[in-house]
N, C-alpha and C positions, 0 to 999 in steps of 0.2 A: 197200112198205117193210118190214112186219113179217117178210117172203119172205128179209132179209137179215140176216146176223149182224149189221151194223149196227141194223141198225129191230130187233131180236130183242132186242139187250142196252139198246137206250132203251129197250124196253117194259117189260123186265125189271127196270129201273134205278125205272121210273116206280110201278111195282108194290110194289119195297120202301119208295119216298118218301114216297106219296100214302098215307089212308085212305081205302076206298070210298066210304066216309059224306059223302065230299067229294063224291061224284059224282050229281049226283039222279038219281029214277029217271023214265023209264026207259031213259035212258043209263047207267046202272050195270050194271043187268042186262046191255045189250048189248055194253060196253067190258069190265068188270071179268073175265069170260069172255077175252076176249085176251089183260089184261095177265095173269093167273095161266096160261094156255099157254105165252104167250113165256117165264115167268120159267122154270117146269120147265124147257123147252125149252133155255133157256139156261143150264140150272145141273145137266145132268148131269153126274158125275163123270166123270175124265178116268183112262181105265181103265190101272190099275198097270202093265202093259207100257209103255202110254206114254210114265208117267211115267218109268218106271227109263230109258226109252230117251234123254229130254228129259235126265237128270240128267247120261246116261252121254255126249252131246253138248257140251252145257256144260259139263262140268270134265273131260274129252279120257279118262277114266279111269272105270270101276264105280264106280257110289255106292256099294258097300262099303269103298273105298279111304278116303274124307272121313267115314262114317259107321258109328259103332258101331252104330246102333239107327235104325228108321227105322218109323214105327207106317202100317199101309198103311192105314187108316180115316181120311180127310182130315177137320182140323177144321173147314174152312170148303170152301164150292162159292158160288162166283161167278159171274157172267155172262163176266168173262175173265180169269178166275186159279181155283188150289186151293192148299191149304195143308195140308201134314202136319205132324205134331210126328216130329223127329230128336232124333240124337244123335251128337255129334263126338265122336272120338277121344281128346279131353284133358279127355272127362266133359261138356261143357256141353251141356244142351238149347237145342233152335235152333226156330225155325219155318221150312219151305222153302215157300217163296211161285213155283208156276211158272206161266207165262205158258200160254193155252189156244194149241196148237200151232195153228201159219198164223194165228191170227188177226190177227196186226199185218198182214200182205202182204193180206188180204182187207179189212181196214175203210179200208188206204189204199186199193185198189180204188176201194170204197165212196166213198171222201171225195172223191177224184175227181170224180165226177158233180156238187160244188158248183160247179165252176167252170163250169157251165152255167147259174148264177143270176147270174153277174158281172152280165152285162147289164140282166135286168130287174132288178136289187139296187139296178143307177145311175139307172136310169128312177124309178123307184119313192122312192128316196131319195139327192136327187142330192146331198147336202152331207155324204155318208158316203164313203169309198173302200169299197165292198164287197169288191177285191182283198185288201187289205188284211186286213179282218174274216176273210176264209175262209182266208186262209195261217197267222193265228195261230189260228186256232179248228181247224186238220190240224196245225199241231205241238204245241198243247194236247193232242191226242186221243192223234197218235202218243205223245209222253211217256209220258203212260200205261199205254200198251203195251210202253212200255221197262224193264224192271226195273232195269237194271242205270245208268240213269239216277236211276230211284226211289232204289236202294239211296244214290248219292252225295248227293239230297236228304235223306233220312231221318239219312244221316249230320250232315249240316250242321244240321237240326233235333236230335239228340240231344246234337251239342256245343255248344249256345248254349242248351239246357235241362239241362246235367246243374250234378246239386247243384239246381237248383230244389224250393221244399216239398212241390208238390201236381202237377205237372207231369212227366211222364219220356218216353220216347223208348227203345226197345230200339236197340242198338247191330248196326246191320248187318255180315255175316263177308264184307269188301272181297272179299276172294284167291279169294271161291263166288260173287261175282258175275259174274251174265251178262242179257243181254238177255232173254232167257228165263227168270229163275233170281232170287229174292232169296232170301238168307237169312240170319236175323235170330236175335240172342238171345232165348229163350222169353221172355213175359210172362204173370204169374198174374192173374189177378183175375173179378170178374164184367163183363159187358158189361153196357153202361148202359143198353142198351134192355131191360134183365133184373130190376133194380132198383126196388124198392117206395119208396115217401115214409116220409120227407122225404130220404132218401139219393138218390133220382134227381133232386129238384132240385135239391139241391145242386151238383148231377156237373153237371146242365145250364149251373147257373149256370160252373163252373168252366169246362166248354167253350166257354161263351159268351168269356166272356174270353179263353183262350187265340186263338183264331179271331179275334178283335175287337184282342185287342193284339198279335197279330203284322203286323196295318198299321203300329202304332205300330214293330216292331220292323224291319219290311221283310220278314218271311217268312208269307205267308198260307198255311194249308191250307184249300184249296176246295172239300173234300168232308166233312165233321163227320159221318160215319158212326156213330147209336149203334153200333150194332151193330162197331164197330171201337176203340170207346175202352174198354179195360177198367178197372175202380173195385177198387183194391186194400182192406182193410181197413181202413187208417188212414183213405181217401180220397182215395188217390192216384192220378191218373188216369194210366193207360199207352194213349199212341197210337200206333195202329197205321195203316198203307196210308196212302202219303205219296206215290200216284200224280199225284194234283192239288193242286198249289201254286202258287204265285205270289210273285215278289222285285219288292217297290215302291222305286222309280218303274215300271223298266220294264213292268212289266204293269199295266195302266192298268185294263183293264175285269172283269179276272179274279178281284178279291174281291168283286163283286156277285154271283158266284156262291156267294161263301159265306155272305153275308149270305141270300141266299133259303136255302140251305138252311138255315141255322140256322132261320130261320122255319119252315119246316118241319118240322125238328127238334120244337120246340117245341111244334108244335099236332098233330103226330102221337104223341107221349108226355103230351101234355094234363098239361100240368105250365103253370104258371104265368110270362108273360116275365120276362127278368129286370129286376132293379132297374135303371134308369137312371141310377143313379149307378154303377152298375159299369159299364156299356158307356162312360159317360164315363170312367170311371178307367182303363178296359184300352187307351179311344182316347190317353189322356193319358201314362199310364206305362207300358204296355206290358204285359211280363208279368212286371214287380212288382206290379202293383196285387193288393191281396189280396181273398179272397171269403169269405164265412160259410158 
């Protein structure tokens, strides 16, 4: 598994979730050794030819045509995207978010090979459709790998957040999207996983909410990445990477993903859960409910 860019980037993905400390020894020593190979492995940069070449593919035209300024030192490396800081031609700094080249044609490959657990899936648990589980769990994934999907989400999340107090959403550049390609207005701030007390609880508490009353609102995001919500100075949290979400009713099973990860969240920054009366409030009112 780990042989596949699939099993590469869950390993990779498990790496940045978990803290070793979870793992006793002496399966620590012998897993934790994996998961930091797969993560390198899966998180080298995607070398500037590439890139210019990906840019130059997606908008039919030279990235110098869209772009005054383009910093070639990427601010983030991912298991399946990178991101540089730009700059358009009408002054505004951008983030360009692009997709790691083949890898969407290679993990459908990959995703493939589930449909060979159909069968023991019904033997095994015959009051489930397992058909079913693995068709939304391949268009969960391929999403993902769509950016120019992403970017239409991100869009619908910043216009049903904006004007919110503590809450924001960078405004995705529609006309620079591509499936390959997002590209979004800069956002300042610190990342939450960066953050000292009592400001990093705070931001947790806030995350919690946001994530917890967007059931209430019908728009979950399924991934609560510290590492992707940056903490402005007032306390305002700017979210970023709106690859995994979910619109209730239709996605039924897909906010217990963010509920584990918020748990996660949580006990990997060793911050304290939050109040219970705010996860009641954020399930009650959505994303009015207020936090301290």
């Amino acid at each position: 598994m780990r042989n596949t860019p699939s099993g590469r980037i869950l390993l990779a993905r498990l790496a940045d979730l978990i803290d070793p400390d979870w793992i006793s020894s002496p399966q620590r020593e012998r897993l934790w050794p994996r998961f930091e190979a797969a993560r390198e492995e899966a998180t080298r940069p995607i070398p500037l030819a590439t890139v210019a070449q990906i840019l130059r593919n997606a908008w039919d035209a030279p990235p110098q045509d869209e772009l005054l300024g383009f910093e070639q030192q990427p601010v983030a490396v991912t298991p399946t995207s990178q991101v540089h800081r730009g700059t358009l031609h009408d002054g505004h700094d951008v983030a360009i978010k692009l997709l790691r080249p083949g890898l969407a044609t290679t993990v459908r490959q990959d995703l493939a090979l589930l449909d060979g657990l159909t069968v023991p899936l019904t033997d095994a648990f015959p009051g489930i459709d397992p058909g079913a589980v693995i068709a939304e769990l391949r268009e969960r994934v391929m999403d993902e790998l769509d950016l120019e999907h992403e970017a239409a989400v991100q869009r619908g999340f910043h216009r049903a957040l904006r004007g919110h107090p503590w809450l924001s959403v960078p405004a995705p550049v529609t006309r620079l999207s591509h499936p390959g390609v997002l590209v979004s207005h800069w956002a300042e701030g610190v990342p939450l996983s960066a953050l000292g007390e009592p400001e990093r609880s705070r931001a947790v508490n806030r995350l919690v909410a946001f994530v917890i009353g967007g059931i209430r609102e019908g728009m979950v995001h399924c991934d609560p990445n510290p590492d992707d919500v940056l903490v402005g100075p007032d306390g305002r949290l700017e979210l970023l990477d709106f690859g995994a979400t979910a619109t209730i009713p239709e996605d039924v099973l897909w906010p217990a993903r963010a509920v584990v990860q918020l748990v996660a969240v949580v006990a990997r920054l060793r911050v304290a859960p939050p109040p219970r009366e705010l996860v009641y409030g954020a399930l009650r009112e959505g994303w009015a409910t207020g936090t301290s």
